[in-house]
N, C-alpha and C positions, 0 to 999 in steps of 0.2 A: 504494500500500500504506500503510494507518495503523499509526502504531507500536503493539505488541502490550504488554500488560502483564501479568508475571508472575510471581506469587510462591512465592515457595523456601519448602522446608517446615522453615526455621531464621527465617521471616517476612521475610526479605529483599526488596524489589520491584526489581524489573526492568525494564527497558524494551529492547524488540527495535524496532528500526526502518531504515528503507533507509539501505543505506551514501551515499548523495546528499544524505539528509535530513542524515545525522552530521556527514558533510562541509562542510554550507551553516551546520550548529552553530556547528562547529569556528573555520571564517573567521570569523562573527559577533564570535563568542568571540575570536578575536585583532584585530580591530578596534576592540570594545570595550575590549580590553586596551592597546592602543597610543594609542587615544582620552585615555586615564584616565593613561598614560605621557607622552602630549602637556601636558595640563594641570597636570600636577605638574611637569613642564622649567619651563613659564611660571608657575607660582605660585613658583618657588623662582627662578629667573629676577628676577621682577619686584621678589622682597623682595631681591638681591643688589642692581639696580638703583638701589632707592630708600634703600639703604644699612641696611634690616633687619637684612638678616645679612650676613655678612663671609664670606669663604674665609682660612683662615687657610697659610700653606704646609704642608707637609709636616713637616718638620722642626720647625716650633713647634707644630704639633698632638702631634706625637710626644712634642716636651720634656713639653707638659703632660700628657699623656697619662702621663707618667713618676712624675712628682708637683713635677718641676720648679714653681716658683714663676710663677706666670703674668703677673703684674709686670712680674718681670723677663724673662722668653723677650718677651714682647712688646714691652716697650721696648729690648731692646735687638734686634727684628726690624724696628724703628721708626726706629732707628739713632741713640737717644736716650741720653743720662749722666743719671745718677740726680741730678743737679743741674740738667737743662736741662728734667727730666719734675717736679721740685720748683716751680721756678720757672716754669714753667706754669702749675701750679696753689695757686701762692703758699704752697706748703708747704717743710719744708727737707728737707736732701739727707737730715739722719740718720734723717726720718720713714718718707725713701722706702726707707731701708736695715731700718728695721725691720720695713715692711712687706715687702719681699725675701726677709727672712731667717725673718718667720714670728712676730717676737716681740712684732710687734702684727699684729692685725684688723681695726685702720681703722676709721674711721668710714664710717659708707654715705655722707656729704657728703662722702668724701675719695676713697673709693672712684668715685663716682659720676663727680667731677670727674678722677678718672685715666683712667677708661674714655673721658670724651670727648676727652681729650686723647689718646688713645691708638686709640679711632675702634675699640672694642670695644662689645660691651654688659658692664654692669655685672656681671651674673653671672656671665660669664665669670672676672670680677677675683678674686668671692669662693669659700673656702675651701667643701667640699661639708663 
């Protein structure tokens, strides 16, 4: 049986066809869907791998998530003192406190050098 085509008189089309054909649809359609689910595991996968992206835990996606300071949720998820994250990056500790607290925006050269010490990407660090 070929599927039948038919249209409604609101100009709708239709299509009537064997419930075996729908069926062999159906599976097509969730193999392609789990195909296309397989490759997105492995592209997001492979950027986790080669250190792209990060998973951040629970709890410091939520801090930020809050409006929490990302800075600081991070270094201190890092298990770092605002003096140890300073001298890292050859900055001082009140720099680090002012970027903490918001009452400066950093330099992207300061920013940039926090994020690798801190094994983020830099946009993460800054303010939306």
């Amino acid at each position: 049986m070929k599927p039948q085509f038919i249209k409604t008189e609101g100009g709708e089309e239709l299509v009537v066809l064997p419930r075996n054909t729908y069926d062999e649809l159906v599976a097509r359609a969730g193999i392609d869907e789990d195909a296309g689910t397989a490759r997105i595991v492995d592209r997001s996968n492979a950027a986790l791998a080669s250190g792209n992206e990060i998973v951040l835990p629970a709890e410091v996606a939520e801090a930020i998530a809050r409006g929490e300071n990302p800075i600081k949720v991070i270094r201190e998820w890092r298990g770092l003192t605002q003096a140890q994250l300073a001298r890292r990056n050859r900055l001082t500790q009140g720099y680090i406190s002012q970027l903490e607290a918001g009452s400066s925006g950093g330099s992207p050269r300061a920013l940039k050098a926090i994020a690798n010490i801190l094994r983020v990407p830099v946009d993460l660090l800054m303010a939306d």
